[in-house]
N, C-alpha and C positions, 0 to 999 in steps of 0.2 A: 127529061121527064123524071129520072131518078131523084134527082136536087128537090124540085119541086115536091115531090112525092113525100120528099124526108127523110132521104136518105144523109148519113153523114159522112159517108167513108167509101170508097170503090177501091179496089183491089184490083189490077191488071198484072198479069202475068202474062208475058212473050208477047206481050205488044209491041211491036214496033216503035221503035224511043219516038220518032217524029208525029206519030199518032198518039202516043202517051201524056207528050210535051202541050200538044193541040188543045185535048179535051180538059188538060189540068188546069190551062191557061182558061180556056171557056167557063171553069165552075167558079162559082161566085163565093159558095159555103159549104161545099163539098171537099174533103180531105182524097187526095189520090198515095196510094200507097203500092210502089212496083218492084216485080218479080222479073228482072229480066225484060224490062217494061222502060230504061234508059233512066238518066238524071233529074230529067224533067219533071218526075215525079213528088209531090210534097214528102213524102218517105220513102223506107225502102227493107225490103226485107228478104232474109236468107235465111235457110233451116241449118241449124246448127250443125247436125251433122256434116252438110256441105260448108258451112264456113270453117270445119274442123278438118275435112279433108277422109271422115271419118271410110268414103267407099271408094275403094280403088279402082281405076277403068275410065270407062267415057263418062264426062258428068256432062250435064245440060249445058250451054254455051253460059248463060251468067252466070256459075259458079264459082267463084274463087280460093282457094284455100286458105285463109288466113291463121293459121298452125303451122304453115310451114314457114320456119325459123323462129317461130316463137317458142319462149319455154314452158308456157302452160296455157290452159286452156282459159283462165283471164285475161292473159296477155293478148292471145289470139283474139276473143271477142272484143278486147279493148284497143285492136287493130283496124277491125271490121268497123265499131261507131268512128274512129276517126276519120277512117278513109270516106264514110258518109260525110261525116259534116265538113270532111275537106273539099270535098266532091273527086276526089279521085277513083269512088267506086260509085256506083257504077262504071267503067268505061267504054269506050267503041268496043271491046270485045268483048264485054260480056251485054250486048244490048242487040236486040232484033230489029 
């Protein structure tokens, strides 16, 4: 209904990767872009702070720190598009 509607984009956050994978596959001209939401996703997005590792403690399960062992904070975001376009992030651990 969304598609149709006009919508050009959906955002899913802590959806379950196999429910994410489903509906992305089903849209025709619709962009999916996930949070913790698996690969299957057409993008994917992280709050910098969490790709920086910037709050110490529990973080959400898709979280990963891409700062750590890098030496600056463009190194680290230029970690995080790689690991995108390799598809090595997402992976089973950080996906619902």
């Amino acid at each position: 209904a969304l598609e149709q509607a006009g919508a050009a984009l959906m955002v899913m956050e802590m959806v379950p990767a196999t429910l994410a994978t489903e509906i992305t596959t089903s849209l025709t001209s619709m962009a999916t872009i996930g949070i913790g939401a698996g690969p299957g996703c057409d993008g994917q997005v992280l709050v910098l702070h969490d790709l920086l590792g910037v709050f110490p403690g529990k973080t959400a399960r898709f979280v990963r720190n891409f700062m750590d062992g890098a030496a600056s904070i463009e190194e680290a975001v230029a970690r995080y598009v790689a690991a995108v376009k390799d598809g090595s992030f997402p992976a089973a651990e950080h996906c619902y």
